[in-house]
C-alpha positions in Angstrom: -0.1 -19.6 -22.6 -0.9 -15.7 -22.3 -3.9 -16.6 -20.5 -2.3 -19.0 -18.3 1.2 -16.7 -17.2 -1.3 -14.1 -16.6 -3.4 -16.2 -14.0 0.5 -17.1 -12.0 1.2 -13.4 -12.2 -2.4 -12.5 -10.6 -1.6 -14.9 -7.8 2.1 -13.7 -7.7 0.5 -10.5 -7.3 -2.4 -10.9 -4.5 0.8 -12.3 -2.2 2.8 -9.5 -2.7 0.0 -7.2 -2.1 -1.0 -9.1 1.7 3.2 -8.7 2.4 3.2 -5.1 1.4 -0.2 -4.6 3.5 1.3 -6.1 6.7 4.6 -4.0 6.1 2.3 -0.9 6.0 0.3 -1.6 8.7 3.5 -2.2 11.0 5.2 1.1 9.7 1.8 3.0 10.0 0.9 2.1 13.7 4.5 2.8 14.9 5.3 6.1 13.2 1.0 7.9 12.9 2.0 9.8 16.2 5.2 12.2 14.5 4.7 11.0 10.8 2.4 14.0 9.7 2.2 12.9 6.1 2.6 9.6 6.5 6.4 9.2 4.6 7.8 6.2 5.9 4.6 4.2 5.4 4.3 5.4 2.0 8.5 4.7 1.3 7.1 1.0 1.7 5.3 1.1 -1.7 8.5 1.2 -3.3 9.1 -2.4 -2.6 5.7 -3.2 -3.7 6.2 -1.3 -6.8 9.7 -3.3 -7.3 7.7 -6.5 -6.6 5.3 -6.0 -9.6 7.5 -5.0 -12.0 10.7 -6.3 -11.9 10.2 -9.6 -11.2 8.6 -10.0 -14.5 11.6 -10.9 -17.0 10.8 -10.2 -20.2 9.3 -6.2 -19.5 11.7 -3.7 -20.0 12.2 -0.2 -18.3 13.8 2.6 -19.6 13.5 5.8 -17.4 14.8 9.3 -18.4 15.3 12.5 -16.6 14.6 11.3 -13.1 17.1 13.8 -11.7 16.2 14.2 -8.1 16.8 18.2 -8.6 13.5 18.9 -10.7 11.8 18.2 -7.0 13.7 20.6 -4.8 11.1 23.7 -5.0 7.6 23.0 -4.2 6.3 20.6 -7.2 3.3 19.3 -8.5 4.0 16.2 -10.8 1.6 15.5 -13.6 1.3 13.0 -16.2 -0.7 10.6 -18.5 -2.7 7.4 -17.2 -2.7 4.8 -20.2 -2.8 1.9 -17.3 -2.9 0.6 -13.7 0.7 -0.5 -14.0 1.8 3.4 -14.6 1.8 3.8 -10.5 3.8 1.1 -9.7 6.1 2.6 -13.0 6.1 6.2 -11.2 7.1 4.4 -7.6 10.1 3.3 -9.2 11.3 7.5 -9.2 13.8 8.5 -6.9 11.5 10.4 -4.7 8.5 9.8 -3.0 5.2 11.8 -4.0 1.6 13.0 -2.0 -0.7 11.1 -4.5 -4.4 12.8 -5.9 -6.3 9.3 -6.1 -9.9 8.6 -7.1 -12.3 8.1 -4.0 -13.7 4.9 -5.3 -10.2 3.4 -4.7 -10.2 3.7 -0.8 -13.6 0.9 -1.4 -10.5 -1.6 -3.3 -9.5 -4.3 -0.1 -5.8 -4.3 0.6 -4.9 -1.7 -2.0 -7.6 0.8 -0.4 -6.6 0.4 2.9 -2.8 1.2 1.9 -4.2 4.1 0.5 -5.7 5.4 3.1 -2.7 4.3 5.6 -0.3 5.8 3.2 -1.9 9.6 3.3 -3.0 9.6 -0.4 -5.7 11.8 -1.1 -8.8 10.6 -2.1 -11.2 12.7 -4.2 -14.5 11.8 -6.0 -13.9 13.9 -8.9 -18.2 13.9 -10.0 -18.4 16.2 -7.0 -18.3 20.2 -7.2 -15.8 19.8 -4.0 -13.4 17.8 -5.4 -11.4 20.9 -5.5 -11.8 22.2 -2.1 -10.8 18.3 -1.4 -7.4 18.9 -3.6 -6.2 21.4 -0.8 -5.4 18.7 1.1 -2.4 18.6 -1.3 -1.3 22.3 -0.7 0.3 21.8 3.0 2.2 18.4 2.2 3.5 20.1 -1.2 4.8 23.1 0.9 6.3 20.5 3.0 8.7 19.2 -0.1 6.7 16.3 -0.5 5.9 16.5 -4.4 2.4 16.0 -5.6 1.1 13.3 -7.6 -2.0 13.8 -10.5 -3.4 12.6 -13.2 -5.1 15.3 -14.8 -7.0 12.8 -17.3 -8.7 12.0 -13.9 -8.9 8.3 -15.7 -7.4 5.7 -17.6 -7.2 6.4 -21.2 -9.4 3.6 -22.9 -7.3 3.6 -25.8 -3.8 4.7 -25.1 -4.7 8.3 -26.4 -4.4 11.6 -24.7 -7.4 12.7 -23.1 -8.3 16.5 -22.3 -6.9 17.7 -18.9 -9.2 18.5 -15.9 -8.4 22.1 -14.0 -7.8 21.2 -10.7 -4.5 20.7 -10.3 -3.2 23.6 -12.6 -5.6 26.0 -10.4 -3.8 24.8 -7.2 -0.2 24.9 -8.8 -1.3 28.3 -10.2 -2.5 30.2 -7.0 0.6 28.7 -4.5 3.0 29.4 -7.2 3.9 25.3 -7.1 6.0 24.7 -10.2 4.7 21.7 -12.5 6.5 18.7 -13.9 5.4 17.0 -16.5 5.8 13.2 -16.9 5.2 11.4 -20.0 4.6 7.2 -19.0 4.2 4.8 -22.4 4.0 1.3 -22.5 1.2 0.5 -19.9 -1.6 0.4 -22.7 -0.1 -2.4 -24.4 0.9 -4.0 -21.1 -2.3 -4.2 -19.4 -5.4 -1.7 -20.8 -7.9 -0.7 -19.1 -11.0 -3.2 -18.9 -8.3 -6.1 -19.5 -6.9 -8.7 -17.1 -4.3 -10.3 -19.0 -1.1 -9.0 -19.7 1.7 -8.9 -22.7 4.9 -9.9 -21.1 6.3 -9.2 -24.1 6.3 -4.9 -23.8 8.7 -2.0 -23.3 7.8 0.5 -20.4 9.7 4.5 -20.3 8.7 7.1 -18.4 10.3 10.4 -19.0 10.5 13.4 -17.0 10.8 16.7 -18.5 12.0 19.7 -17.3 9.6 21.8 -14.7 7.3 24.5 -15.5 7.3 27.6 -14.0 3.9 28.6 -13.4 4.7 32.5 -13.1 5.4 32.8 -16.6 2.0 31.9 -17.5 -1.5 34.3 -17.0 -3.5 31.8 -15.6 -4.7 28.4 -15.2 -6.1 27.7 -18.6 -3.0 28.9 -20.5 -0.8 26.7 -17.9 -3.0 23.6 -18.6 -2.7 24.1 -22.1 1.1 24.6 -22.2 1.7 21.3 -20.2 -0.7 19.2 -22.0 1.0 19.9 -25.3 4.4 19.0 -23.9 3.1 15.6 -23.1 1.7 15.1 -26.1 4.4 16.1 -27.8 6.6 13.7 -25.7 4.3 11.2 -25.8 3.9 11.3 -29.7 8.6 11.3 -29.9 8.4 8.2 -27.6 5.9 6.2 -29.7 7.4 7.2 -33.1 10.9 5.9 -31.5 9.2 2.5 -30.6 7.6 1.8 -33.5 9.3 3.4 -36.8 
């Protein structure tokens, strides 16, 4: 049965992926000449987001701390990667975000050219200018649009924590962007990496903790520590709650 609801929701999927294309495409072509950053295309993926989630009765969604204020100063958001289903979890925020995204998505049909419509910023993170390539977040970031990474760089392959690449902590560091860290659980069990079928049967919460001001820290190493252990430590609370 698993297997079988899993197939329906693969298909369910790939349709709302082609509607959500053509809905981009439309926005994209009429709005590229004013639309610097490309918001209104990228306001689309909400619905997508809404499509693949909610429609899907027995997942549950619990999200905490979303309060619109933590984005009003220039923000980098940052947060674990247990799953695919985590973006589509993070759309579901209240406000929209400039994404970090690995290059080898742009190659993905449909979802890689949304990407690239959308003005998320692809960066092959095996290259020494991946870094440089990051910049391209500074000017949208300064522009209120919040940031988007996942300083894992990857999906965890077993639900775990992984170390924390430097990147993003170096930009936030040097413009003085604060940081706030998100903590997403759930999408393991959903749908783990490698995996193709799902467990309808699963809880999802993302929680969003209070920004970090990067002034009160010496430099980017110390920052990157500080935020990595209040995920963890979130992250740890969350999956002692859910299974005691």
């Amino acid at each position: 049965m698993r297997t079988f609801l899993s197939i329906l929701l693969w298909i369910y999927w790939t349709i709302c992926f082609n509607f959500c294309l053509l809905i981009v495409s439309v926005l994209f072509l009429l709005t590229w000449p004013f639309d610097r950053f490309r918001k209104i295309p990228n306001a689309a993926l909400k619905l997508l987001a809404w499509l693949i989630l909610k429609p899907v009765p027995s997942w549950q969604f619990e999200i905490n701390g979303d309060a619109p204020q933590k984005v009003q100063k220039p923000t980098i958001v940052m947060g674990n990667h247990q799953s695919f289903l985590d973006i589509p979890l993070l759309y579901l925020l209240p406000w929209n975000m400039k994404w970090v995204t690995k290059k080898s998505m742009r190659r993905i049909p449909i979802l890689g050219w949304m990407i690239t419509m959308t003005g998320h910023i692809p960066i092959d993170r095996q290259s020494l200018r991946s870094f440089r390539a990051m910049d391209e977040l500074v000017e949208p970031v300064k522009n209120g649009i919040p940031g988007m990474i996942f300083p894992e760089g990857t999906r965890s392959r077993d639900g775990s924590l992984q170390s924390f690449k430097r990147g993003g902590f170096k930009i936030a560091k040097e413009y003085n962007f604060q940081i706030l860290p998100v903590v997403v659980e759930g999408g393991f069990r959903a749908m783990p990496r490698g995996s193709w079928r799902f467990k309808f049967n699963n809880k999802f919460v993302v929680s969003i903790l209070n920004p970090v001001d990067v002034t009160d820290y010496d430099n980017a190493e110390a920052l990157r520590t500080h935020v990595r252990g209040l995920i963890e430590e979130e992250l740890a609370k969350i999956q002692a709650e859910d299974n005691p």
